[in-house]
C-alpha positions as CSV (number, residue, x, y, z in Angstrom):
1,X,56.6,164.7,-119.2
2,X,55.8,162.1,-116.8
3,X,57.3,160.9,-113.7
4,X,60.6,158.6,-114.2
5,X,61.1,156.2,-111.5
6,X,64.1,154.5,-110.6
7,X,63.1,150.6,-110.0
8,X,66.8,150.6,-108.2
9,X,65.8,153.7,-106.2
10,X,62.5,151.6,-105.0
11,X,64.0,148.8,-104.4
12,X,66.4,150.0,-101.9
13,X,63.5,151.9,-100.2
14,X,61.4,148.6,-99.6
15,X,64.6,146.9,-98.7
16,X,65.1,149.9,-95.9
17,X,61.5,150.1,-94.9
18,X,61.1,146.5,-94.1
19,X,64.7,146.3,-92.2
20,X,63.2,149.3,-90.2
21,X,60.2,147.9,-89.6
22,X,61.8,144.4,-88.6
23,X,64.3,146.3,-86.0
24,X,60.6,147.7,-84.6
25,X,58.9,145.1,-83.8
26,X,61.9,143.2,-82.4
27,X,62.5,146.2,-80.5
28,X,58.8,146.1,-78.9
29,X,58.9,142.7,-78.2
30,X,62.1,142.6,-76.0
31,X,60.0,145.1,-74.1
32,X,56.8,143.2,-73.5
33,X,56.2,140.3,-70.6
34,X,55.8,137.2,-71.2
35,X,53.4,135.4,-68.8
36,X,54.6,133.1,-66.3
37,X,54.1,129.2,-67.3
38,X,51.4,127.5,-65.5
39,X,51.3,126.2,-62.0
40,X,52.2,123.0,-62.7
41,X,54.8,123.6,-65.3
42,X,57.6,123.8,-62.2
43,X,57.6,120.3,-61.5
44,X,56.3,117.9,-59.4
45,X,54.0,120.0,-57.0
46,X,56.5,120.5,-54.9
47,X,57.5,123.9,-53.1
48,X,60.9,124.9,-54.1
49,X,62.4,127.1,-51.1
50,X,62.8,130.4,-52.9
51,X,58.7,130.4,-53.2
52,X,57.4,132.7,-50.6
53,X,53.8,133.1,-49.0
54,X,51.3,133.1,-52.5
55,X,53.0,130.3,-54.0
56,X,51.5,127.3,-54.9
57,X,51.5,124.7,-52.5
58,X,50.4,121.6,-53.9
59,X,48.3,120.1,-56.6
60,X,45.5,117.5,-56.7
61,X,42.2,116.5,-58.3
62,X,38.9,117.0,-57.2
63,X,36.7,114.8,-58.2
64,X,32.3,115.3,-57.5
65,X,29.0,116.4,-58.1
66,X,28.6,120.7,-58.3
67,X,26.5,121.0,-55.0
68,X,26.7,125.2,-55.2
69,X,27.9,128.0,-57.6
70,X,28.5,131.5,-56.1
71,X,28.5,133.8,-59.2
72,X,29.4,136.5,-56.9
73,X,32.7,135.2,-55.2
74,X,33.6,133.1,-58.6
75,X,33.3,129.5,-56.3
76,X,32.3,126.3,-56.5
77,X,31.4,124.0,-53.6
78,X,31.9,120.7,-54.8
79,X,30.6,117.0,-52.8
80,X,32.4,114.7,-52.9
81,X,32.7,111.4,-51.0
82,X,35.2,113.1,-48.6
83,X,32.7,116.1,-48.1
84,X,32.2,119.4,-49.4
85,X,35.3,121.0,-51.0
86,X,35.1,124.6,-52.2
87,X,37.3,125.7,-55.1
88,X,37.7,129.1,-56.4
89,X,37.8,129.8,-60.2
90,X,40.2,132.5,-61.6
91,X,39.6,134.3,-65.0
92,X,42.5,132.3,-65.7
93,X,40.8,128.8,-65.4
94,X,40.2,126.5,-68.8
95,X,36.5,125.0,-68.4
96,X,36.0,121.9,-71.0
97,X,32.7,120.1,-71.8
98,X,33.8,117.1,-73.6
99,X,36.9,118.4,-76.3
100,X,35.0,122.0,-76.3
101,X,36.0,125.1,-74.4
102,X,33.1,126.2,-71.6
103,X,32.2,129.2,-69.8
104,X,31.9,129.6,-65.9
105,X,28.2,129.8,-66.6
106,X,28.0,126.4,-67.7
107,X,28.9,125.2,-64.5
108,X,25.2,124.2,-62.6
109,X,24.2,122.8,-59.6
110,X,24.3,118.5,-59.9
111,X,27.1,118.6,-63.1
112,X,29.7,115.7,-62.4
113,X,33.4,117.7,-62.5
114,X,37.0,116.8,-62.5
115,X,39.0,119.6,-61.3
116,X,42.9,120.3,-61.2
117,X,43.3,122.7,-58.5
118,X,46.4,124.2,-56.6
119,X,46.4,125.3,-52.9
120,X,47.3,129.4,-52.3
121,X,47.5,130.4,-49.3
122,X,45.1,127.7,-47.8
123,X,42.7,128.3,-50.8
124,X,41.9,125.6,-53.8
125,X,42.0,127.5,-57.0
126,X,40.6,125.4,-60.1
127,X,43.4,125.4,-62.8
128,X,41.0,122.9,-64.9
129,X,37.6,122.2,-64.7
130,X,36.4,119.2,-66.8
131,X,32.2,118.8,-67.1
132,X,31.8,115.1,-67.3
């Protein structure tokens, strides 16, 4: 008197719960946003005339010594031998010391930077920032 079960039977249901389960997540992920490619994926920096006002404008380097870190406002002010350049960093900005990954809070006062930046709406916002 035990239970007989039919390997056929349990096969078919694994077969059926996977196919289910692969139609769901396909499902979901034609649903879910994909985030736009970087700044300087579109090309040469150039403005393409369907871009309205938030766009990127351009993109350059900034090269310098950290002269000030605003915590507050998420800025850097940067000298360099044109003068002081501020540049705002975005949640979105990649910080490197070296090959590793940094944090915003390993930026200080006097560290030597390299930082790719793009110009929105007359403001420099740091794509990279590179702690020599």
């Amino acid at each position: 008197m035990g239970i007989r079960v039919d390997t056929n039977e349990m096969a078919s249901f694994r077969t059926l719960a996977a196919a289910t389960l692969a139609a769901a997540l396909l499902a979901a992920s034609g649903s879910m946003a994909l985030a736009d490619p970087p700044p300087w994926a579109h090309g040469h920096g150039h403005v393409r005339e369907s871009e309205g006002a938030g766009s990127p404008r351009s993109h350059a380097t900034v090269s310098g010594t950290i002269a000030g870190v605003d915590y507050g406002s998420a800025s850097i002010l940067i000298d360099t031998p044109r003068g002081m350049v501020p540049v705002a960093v975005t949640p979105t900005t990649s910080i490197f010391r070296g090959s590793s990954f940094a944090s915003f809070s390993d930026l200080g006062r006097g560290a030597r930077v390299s930082v790719d930046v793009t110009e929105i709406d007359g403001r420099l916002i740091a794509q990279i920032i590179r702690i020599r």
